[in-house]
N, C-alpha and C positions, 0 to 999 in steps of 0.2 A: 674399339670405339667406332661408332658410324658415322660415315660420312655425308655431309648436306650439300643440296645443290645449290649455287649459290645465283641466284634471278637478280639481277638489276634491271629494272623498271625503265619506260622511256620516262617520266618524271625524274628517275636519278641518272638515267644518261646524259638529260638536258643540265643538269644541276652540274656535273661532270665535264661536261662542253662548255658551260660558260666560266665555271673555274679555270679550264685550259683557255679559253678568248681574253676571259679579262688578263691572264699574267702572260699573253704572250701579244695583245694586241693594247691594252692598259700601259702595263708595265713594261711591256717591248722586253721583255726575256721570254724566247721562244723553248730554250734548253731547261729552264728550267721549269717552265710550266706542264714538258713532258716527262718530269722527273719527278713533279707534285703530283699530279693526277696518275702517276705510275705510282707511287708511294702509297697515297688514296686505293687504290684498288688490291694493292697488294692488303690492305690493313683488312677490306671489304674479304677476299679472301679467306682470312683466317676465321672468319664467321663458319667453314667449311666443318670444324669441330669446337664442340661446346658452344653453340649460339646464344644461348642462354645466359652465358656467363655473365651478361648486362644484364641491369636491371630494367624493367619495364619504365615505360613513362609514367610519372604519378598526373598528370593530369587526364579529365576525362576531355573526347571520346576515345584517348589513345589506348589508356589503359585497359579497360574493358575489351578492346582490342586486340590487346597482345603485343605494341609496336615498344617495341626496345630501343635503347640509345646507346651508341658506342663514339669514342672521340676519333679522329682520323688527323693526324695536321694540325690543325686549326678550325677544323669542320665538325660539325653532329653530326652523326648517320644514324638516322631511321628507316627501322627493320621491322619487319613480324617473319615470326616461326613456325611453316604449315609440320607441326611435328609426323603427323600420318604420314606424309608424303617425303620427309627431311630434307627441306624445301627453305631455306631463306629466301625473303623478297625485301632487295632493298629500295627505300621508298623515296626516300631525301637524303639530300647532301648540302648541310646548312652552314655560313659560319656563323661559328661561332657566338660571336658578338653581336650578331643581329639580336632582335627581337624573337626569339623561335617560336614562343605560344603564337605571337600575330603570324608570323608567316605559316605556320602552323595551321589557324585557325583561316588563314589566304584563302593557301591549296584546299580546306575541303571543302570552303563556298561553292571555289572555281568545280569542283569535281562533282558539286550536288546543282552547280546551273547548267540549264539547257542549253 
């Protein structure tokens, strides 16, 4: 079985650094917001074989895209698969509970303004 390399985005490092701010400057537990966000990346990780194993997003423009969704935590992680390359790129890091299609549909306002 081959192995993928796994790309984290500065969009999902930023998404990644305020998960670590908010539970160690929010919440004031600094131990264990380096314990979530180490949990988190460990789960990012396992994307290294069978990335596919999630399903695609059903809404458009993700789908047509190829952007996959897997749970972490309490978080969404959005991905795409460069299969040529065996290349994951991960894109976002959501919770959960929010709103996703709106923040969703946020980031690719923010990504299509000048």
């Amino acid at each position: 079985m081959e192995q993928y390399n796994i790309i984290i985005t500065p969009d999902a490092e930023d998404d990644l650094n305020e998960i670590d701010d908010y539970i160690t400057y929010v919440l004031l537990a600094p131990s264990i917001a380096k314990e979530y966000v180490s949990s988190i990346k460990q789960k990012l990780l396992s994307l290294e074989k069978s990335p596919q194993r999630y399903r695609l997003v059903e809404d458009e423009p993700w789908y047509s895209r190829g952007v996959r969704r897997m749970n972490a935590r309490n978080f969404a992680v959005f991905y795409s698969v460069l299969e040529e390359y065996k290349e994951v790129y991960i894109q976002n890091v959501i919770y959960q509970k929010r709103d996703l299609n709106r923040i969703l549909m946020d980031i690719e306002q923010m990504r299509n303004d000048p």
